[in-house]
DOGUTI-302435 format. One record per atom (N, C-alpha, C): x, y, z; atom name; residue number from 0; residue in three letters. Coordinates in nm, 3 decimals. Layout:
BEGIN
{rec {X Y Z} CA NUM Ala};
...
***
This chain:
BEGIN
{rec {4.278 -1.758 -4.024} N 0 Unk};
{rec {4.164 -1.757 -3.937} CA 0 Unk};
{rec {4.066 -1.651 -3.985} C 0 Unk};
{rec {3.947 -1.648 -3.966} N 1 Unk};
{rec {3.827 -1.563 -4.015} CA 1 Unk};
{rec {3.836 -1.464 -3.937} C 1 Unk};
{rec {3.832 -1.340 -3.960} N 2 Unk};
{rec {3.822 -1.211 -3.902} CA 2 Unk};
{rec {3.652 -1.234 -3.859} C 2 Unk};
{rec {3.645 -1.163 -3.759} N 3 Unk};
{rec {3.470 -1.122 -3.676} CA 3 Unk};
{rec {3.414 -1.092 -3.741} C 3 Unk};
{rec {3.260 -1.080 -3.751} N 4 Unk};
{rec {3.173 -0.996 -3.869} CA 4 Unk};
{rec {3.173 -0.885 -3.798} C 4 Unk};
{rec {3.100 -0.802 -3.821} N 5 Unk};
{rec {3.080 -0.670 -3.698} CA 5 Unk};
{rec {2.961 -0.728 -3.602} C 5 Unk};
{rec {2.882 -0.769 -3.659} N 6 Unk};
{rec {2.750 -0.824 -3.536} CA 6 Unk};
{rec {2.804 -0.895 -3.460} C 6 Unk};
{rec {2.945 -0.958 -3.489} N 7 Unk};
{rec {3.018 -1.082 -3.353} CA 7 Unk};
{rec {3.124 -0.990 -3.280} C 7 Unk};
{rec {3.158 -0.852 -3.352} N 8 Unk};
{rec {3.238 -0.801 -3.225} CA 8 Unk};
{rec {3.139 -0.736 -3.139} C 8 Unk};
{rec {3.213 -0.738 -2.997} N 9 Unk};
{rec {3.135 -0.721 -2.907} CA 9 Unk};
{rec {3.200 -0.590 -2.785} C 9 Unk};
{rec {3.149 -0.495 -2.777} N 10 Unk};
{rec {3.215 -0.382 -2.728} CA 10 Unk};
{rec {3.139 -0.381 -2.559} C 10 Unk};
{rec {3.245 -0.361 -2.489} N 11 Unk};
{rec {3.198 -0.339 -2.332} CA 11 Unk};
{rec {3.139 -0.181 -2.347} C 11 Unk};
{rec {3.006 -0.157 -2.255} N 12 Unk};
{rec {2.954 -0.039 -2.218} CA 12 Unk};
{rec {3.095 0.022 -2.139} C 12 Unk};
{rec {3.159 -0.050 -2.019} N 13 Unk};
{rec {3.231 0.007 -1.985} CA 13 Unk};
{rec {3.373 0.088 -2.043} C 13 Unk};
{rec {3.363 0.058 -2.186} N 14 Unk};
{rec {3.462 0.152 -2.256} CA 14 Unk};
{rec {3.422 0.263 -2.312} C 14 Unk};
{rec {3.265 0.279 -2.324} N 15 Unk};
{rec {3.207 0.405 -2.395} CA 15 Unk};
{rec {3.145 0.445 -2.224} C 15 Unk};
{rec {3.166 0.468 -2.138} N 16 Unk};
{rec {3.166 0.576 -2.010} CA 16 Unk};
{rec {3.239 0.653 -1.983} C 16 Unk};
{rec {3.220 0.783 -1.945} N 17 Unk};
{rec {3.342 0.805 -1.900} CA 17 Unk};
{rec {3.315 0.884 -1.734} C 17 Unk};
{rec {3.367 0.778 -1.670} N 18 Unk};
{rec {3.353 0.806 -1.507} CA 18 Unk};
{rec {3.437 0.930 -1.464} C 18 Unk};
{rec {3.489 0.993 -1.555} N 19 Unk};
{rec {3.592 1.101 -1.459} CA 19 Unk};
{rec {3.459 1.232 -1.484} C 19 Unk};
{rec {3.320 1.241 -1.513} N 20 Unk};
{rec {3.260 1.330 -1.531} CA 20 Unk};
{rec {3.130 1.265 -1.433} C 20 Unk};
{rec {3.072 1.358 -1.343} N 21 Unk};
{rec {2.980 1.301 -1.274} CA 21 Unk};
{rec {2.826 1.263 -1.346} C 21 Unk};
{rec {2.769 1.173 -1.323} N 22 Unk};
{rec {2.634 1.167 -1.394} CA 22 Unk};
{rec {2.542 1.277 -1.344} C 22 Unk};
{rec {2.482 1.338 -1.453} N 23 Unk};
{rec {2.387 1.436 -1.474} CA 23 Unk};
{rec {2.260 1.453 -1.334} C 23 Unk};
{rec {2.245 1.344 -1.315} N 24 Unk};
{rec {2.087 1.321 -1.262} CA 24 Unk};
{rec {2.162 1.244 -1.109} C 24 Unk};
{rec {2.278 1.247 -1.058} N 25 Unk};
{rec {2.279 1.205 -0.942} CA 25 Unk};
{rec {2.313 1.265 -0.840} C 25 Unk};
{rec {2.255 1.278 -0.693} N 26 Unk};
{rec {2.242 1.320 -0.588} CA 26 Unk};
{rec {2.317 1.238 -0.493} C 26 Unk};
{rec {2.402 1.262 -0.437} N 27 Unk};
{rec {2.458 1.203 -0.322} CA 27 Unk};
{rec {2.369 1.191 -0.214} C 27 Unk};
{rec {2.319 1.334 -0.150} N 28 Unk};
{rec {2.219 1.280 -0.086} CA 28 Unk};
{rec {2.071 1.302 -0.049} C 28 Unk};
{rec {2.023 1.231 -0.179} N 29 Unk};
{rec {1.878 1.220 -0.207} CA 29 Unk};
{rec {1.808 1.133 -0.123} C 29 Unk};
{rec {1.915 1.007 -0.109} N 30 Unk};
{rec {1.837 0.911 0.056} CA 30 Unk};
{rec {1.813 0.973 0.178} C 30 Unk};
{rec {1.885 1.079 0.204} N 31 Unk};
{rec {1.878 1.122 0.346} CA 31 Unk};
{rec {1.756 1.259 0.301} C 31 Unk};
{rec {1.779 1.323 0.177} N 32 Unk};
{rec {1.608 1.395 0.202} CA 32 Unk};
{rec {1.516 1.364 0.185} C 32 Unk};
{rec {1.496 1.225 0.120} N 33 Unk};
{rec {1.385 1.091 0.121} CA 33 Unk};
{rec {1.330 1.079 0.228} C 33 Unk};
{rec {1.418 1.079 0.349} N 34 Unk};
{rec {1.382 1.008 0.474} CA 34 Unk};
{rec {1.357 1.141 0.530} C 34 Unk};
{rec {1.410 1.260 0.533} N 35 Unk};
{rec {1.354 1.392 0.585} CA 35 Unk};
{rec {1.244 1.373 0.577} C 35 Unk};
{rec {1.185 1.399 0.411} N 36 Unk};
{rec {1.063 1.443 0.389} CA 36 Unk};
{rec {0.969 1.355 0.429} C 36 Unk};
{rec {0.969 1.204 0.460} N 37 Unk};
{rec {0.853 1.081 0.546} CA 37 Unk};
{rec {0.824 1.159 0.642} C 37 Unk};
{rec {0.957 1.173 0.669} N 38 Unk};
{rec {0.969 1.181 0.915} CA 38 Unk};
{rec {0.845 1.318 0.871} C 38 Unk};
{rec {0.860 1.403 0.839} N 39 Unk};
{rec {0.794 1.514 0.791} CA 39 Unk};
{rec {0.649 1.498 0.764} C 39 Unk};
{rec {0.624 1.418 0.677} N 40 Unk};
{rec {0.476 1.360 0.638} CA 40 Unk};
{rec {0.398 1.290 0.742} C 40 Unk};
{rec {0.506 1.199 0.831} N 41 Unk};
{rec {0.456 1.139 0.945} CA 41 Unk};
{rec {0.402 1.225 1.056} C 41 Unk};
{rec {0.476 1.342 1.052} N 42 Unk};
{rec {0.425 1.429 1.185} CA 42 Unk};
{rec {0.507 1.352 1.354} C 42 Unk};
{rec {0.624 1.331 1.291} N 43 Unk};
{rec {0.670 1.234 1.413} CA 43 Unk};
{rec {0.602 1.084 1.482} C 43 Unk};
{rec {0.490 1.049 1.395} N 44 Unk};
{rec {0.417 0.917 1.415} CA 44 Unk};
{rec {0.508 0.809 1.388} C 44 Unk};
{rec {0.532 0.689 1.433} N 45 Unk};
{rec {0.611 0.557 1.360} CA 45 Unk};
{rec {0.511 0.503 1.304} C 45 Unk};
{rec {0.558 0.425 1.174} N 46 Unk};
{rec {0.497 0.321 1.111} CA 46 Unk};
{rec {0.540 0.205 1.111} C 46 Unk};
{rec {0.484 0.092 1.082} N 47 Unk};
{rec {0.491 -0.050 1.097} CA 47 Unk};
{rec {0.578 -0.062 0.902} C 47 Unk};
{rec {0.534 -0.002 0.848} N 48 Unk};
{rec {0.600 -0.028 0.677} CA 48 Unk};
{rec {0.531 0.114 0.641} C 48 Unk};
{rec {0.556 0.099 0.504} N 49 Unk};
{rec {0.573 0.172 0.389} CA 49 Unk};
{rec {0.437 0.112 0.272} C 49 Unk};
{rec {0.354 0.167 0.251} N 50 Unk};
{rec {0.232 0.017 0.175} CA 50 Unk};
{rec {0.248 0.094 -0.019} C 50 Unk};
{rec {0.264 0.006 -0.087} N 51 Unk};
{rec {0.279 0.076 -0.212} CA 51 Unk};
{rec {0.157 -0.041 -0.301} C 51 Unk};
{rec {0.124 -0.017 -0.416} N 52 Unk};
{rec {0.041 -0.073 -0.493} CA 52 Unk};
{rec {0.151 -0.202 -0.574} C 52 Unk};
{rec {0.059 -0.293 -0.534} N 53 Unk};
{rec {0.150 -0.455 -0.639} CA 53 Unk};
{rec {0.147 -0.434 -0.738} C 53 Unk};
{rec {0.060 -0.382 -0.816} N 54 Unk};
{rec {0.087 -0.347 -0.985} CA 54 Unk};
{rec {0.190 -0.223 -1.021} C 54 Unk};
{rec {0.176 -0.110 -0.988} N 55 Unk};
{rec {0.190 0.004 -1.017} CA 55 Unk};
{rec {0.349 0.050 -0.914} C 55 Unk};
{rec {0.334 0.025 -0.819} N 56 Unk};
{rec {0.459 0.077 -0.705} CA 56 Unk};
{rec {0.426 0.177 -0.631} C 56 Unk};
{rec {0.328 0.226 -0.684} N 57 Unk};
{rec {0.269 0.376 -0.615} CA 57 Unk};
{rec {0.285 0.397 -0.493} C 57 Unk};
{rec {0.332 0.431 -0.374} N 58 Unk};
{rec {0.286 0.509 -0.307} CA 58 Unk};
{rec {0.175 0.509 -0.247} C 58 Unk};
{rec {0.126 0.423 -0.120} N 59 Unk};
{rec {-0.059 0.428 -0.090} CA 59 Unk};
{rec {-0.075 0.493 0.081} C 59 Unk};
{rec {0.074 0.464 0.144} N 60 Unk};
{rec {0.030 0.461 0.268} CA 60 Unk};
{rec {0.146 0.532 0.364} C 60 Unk};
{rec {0.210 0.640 0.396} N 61 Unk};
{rec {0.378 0.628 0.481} CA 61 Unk};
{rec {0.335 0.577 0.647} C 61 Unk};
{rec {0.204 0.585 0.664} N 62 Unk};
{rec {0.152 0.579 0.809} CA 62 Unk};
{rec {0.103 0.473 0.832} C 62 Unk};
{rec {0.099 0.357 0.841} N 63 Unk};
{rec {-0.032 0.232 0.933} CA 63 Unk};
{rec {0.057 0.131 0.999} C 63 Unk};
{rec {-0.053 0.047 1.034} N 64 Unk};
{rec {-0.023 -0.044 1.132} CA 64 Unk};
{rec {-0.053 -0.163 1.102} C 64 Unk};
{rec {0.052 -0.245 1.115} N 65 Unk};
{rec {-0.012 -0.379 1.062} CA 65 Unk};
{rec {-0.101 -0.481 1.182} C 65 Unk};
{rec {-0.186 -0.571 1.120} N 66 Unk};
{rec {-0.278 -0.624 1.153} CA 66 Unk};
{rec {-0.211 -0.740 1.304} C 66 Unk};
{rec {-0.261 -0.731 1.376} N 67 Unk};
{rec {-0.157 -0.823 1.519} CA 67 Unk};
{rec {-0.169 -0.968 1.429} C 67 Unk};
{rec {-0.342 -1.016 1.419} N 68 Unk};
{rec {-0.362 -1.171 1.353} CA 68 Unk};
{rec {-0.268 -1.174 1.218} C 68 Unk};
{rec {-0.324 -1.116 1.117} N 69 Unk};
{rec {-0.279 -1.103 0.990} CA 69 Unk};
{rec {-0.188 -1.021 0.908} C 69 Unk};
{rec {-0.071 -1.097 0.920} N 70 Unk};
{rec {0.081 -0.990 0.927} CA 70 Unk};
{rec {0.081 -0.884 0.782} C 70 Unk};
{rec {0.000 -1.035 0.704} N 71 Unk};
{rec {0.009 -0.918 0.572} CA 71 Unk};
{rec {-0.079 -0.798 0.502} C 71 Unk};
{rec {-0.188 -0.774 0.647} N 72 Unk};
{rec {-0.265 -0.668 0.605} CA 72 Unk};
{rec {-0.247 -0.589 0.731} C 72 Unk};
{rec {-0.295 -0.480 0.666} N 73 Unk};
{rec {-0.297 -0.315 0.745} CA 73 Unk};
{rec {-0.355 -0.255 0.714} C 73 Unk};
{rec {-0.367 -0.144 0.858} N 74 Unk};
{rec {-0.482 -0.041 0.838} CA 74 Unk};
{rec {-0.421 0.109 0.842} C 74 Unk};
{rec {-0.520 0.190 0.830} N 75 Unk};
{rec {-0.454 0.317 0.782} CA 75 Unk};
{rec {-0.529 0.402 0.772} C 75 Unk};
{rec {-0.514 0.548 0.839} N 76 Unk};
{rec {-0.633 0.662 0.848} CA 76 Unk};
{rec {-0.530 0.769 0.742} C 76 Unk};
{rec {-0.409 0.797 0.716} N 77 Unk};
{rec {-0.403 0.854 0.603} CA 77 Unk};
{rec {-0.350 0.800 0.528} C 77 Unk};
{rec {-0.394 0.861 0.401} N 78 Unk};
{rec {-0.368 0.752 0.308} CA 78 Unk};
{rec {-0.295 0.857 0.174} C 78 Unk};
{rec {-0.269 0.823 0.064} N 79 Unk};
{rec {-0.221 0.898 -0.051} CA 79 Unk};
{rec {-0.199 0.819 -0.164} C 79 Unk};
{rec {-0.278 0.892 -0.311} N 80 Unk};
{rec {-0.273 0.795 -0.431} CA 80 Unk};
{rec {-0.378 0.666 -0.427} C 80 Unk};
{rec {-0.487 0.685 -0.332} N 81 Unk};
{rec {-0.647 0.604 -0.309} CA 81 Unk};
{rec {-0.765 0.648 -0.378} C 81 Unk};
{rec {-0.821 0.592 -0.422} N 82 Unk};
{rec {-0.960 0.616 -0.436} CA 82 Unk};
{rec {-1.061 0.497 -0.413} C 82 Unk};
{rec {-1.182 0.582 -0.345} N 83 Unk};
{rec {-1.282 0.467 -0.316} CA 83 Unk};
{rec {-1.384 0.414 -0.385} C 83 Unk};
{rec {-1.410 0.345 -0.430} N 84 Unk};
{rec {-1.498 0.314 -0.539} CA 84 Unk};
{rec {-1.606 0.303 -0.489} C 84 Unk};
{rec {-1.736 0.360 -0.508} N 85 Unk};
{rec {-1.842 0.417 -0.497} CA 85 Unk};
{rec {-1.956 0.295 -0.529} C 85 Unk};
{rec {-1.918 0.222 -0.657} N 86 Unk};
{rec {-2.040 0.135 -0.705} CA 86 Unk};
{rec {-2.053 0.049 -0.639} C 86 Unk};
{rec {-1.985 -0.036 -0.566} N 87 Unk};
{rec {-1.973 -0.160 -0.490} CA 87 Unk};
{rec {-1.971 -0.130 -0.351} C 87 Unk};
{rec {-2.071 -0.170 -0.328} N 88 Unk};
{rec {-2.075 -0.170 -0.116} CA 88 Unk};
{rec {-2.000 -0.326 -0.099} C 88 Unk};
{rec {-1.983 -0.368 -0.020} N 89 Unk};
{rec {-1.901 -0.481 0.005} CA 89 Unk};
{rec {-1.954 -0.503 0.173} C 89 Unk};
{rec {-1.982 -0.635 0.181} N 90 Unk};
{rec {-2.043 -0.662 0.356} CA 90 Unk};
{rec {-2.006 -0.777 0.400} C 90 Unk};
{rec {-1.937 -0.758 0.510} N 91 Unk};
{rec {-1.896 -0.875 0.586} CA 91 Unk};
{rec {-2.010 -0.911 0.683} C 91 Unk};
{rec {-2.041 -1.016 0.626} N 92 Unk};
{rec {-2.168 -1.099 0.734} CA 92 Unk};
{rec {-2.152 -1.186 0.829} C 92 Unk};
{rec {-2.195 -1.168 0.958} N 93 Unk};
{rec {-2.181 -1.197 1.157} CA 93 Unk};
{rec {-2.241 -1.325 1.084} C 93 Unk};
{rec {-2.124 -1.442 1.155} N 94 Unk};
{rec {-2.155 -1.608 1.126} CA 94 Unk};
{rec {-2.311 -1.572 1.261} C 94 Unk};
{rec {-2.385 -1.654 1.241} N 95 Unk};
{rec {-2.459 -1.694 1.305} CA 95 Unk};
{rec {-2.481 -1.729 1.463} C 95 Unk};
{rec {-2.345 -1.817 1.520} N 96 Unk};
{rec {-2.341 -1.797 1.641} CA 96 Unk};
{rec {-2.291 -1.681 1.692} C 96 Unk};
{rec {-2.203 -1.605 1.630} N 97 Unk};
{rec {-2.173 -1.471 1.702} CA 97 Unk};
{rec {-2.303 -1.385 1.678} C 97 Unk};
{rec {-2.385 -1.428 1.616} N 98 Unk};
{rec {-2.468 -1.290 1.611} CA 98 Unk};
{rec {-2.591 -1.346 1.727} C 98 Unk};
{rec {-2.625 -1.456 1.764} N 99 Unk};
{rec {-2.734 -1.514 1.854} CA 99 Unk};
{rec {-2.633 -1.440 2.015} C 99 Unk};
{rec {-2.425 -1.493 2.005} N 100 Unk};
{rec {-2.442 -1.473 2.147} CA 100 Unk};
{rec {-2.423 -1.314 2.179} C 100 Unk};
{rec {-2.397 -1.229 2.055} N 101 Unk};
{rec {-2.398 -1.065 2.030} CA 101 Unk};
{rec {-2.566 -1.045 2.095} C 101 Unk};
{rec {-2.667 -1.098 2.066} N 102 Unk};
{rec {-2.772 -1.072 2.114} CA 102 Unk};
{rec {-2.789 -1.118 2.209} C 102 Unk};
{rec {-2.723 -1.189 2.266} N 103 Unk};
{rec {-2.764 -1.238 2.416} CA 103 Unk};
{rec {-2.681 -1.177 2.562} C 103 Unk};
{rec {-2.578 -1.074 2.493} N 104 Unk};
{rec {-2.501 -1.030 2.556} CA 104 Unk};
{rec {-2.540 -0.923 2.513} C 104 Unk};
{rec {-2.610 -0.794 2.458} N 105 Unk};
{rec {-2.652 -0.720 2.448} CA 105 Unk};
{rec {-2.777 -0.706 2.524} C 105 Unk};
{rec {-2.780 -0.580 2.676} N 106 Unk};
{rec {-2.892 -0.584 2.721} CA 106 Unk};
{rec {-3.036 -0.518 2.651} C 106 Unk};
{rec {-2.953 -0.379 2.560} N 107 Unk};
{rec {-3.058 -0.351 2.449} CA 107 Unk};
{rec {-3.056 -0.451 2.356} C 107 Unk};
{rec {-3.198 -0.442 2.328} N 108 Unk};
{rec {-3.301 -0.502 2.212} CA 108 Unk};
{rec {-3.308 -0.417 2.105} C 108 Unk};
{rec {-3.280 -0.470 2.002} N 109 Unk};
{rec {-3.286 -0.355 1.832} CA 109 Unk};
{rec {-3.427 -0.417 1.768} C 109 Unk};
{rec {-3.461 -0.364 1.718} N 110 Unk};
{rec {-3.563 -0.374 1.638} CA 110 Unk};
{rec {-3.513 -0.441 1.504} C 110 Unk};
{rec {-3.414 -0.335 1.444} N 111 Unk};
{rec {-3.395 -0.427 1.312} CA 111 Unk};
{rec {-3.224 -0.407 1.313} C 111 Unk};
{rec {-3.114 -0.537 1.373} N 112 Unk};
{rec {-3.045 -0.508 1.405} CA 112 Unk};
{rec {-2.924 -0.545 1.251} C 112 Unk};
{rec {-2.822 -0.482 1.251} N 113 Unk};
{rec {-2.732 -0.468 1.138} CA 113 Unk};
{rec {-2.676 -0.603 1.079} C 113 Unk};
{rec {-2.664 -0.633 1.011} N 114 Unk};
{rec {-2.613 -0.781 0.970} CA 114 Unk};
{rec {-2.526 -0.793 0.959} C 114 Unk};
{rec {-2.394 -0.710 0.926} N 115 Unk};
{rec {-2.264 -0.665 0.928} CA 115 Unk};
{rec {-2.208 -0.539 0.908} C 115 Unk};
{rec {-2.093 -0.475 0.930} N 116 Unk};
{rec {-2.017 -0.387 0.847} CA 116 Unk};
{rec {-2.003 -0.369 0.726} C 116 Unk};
{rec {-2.012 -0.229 0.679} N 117 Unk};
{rec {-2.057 -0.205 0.540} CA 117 Unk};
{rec {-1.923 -0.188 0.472} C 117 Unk};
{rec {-1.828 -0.201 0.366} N 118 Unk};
{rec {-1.707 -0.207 0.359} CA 118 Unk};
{rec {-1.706 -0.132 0.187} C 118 Unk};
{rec {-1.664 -0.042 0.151} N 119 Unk};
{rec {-1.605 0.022 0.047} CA 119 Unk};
{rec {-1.500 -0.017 0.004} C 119 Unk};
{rec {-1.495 -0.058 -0.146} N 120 Unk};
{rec {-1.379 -0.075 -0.244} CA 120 Unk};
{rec {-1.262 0.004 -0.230} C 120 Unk};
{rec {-1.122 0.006 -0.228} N 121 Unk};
{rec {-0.999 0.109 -0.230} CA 121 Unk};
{rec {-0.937 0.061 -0.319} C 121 Unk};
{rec {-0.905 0.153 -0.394} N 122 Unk};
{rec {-0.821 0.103 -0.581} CA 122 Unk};
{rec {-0.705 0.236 -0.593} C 122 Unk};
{rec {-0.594 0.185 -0.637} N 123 Unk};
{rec {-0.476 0.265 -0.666} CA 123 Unk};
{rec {-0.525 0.367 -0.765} C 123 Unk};
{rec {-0.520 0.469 -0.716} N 124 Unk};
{rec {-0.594 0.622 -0.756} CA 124 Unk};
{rec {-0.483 0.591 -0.924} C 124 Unk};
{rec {-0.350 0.521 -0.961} N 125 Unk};
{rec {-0.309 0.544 -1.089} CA 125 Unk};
{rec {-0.367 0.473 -1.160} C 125 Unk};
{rec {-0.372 0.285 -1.129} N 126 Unk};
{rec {-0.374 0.219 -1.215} CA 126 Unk};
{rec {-0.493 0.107 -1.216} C 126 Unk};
{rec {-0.594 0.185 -1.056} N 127 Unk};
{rec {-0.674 0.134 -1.061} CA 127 Unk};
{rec {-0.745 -0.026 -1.002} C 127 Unk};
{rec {-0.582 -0.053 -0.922} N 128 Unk};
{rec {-0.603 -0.231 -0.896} CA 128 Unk};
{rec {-0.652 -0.226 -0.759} C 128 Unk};
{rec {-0.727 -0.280 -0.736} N 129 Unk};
{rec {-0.829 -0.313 -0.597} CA 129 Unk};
{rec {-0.692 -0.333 -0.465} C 129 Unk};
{rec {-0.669 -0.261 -0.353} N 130 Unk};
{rec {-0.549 -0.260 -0.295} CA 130 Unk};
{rec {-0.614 -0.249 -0.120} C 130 Unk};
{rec {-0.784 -0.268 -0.125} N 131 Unk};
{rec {-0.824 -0.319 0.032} CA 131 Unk};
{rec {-0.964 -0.264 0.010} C 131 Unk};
{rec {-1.026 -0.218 0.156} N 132 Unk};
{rec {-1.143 -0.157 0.169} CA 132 Unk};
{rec {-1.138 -0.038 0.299} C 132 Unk};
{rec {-1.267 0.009 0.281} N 133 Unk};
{rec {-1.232 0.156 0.361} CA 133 Unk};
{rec {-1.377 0.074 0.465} C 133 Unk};
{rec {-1.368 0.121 0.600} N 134 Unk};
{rec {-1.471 0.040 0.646} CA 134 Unk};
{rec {-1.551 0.187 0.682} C 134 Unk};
{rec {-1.643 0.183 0.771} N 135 Unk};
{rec {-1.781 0.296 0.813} CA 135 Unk};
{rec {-1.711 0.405 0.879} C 135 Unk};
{rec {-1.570 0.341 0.934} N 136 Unk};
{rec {-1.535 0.518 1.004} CA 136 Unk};
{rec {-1.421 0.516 0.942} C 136 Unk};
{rec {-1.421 0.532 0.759} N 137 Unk};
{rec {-1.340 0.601 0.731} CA 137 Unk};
{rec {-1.164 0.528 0.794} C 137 Unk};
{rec {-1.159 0.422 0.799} N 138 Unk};
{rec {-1.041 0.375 0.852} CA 138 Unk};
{rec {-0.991 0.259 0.727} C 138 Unk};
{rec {-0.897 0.253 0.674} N 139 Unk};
{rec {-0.860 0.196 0.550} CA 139 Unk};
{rec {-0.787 0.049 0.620} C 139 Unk};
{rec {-0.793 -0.024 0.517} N 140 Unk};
{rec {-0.763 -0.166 0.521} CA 140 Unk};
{rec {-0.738 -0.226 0.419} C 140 Unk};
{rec {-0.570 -0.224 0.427} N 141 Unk};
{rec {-0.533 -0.297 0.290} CA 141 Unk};
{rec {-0.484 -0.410 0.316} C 141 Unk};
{rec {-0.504 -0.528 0.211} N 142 Unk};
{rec {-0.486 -0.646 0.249} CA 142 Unk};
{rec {-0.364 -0.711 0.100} C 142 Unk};
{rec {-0.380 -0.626 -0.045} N 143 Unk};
{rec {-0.372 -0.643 -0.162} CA 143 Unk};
{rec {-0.230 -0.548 -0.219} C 143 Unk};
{rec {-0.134 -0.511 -0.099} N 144 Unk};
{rec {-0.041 -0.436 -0.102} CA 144 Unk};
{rec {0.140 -0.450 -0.097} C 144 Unk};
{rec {0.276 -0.376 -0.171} N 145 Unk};
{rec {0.358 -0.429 -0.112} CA 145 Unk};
{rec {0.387 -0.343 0.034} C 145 Unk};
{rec {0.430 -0.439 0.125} N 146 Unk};
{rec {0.496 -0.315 0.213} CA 146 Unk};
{rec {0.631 -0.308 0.196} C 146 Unk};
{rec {0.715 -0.227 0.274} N 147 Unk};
{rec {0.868 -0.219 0.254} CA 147 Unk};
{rec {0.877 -0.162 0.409} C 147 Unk};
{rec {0.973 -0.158 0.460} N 148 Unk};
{rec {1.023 -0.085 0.609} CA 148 Unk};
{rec {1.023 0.030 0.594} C 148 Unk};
{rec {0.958 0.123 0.686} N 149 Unk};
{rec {0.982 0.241 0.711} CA 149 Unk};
{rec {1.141 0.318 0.776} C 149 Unk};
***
């Protein structure tokens, strides 16, 4: 019978380990000061999830609330690992009948009244991928995010 070449023998990782020595880099319990340091960041607030960037994994949000209509977006007043992009205004424009019965239910009269909310770009401060918008008071809205459970 033909002996193996060496490229056809095939060696288990599990014989070059050796488990009776602990690995270098592991913490028993790194999950439980994981979860310290949130509860900590939170200030005792609950969150609805955890919001991280779809490209990157980053880190965007430990605090918000998700949307009642739209399960897969959320909003968020602090934020971490954001930036707002400056060049692009972004505007959501009042359909037409809401804006005739907005004026008809408004007892003040405007002169030159707003056409919508003005909405700012939000991009993962690492890698840069568009991950929601920041609206006029500074209140964030991501729609472009993963969440995970808090």
């Amino acid at each position: 019978m033909d002996s193996p070449t060496n490229s056809q023998q095939t060696v288990s990782d599990d014989e070059e380990i050796d488990y009776s020595v602990k690995p270098e880099f592991y913490d028993p319990e790194l999950d439980d000061k994981d979860e310290l340091w949130a509860h900590k960041k939170r200030k005792g607030r609950t969150s609805d999830a955890v919001l991280s960037c779809p490209a990157c994994f980053t880190t965007l949000s430990l605090d918000c609330q998700r949307h009642e209509k739209y399960l897969t977006q959320y909003r968020a007043v602090f934020v971490v690992n954001c930036k707002v992009g400056r060049e692009r205004m972004l505007q959501q424009s009042i359909p037409k009948t809401k804006r005739i019965k907005r004026q008809r239910d408004s007892e003040e009269s405007e002169v030159n009244p707003a056409v919508g909310e003005t909405f700012k770009q939000v991009l993962c401060q690492v890698c840069s991928t568009e991950v929601g918008v920041m609206d006029q008071e500074e209140v964030y809205h991501f729609f472009n995010v993963l969440p995970s459970e808090s």
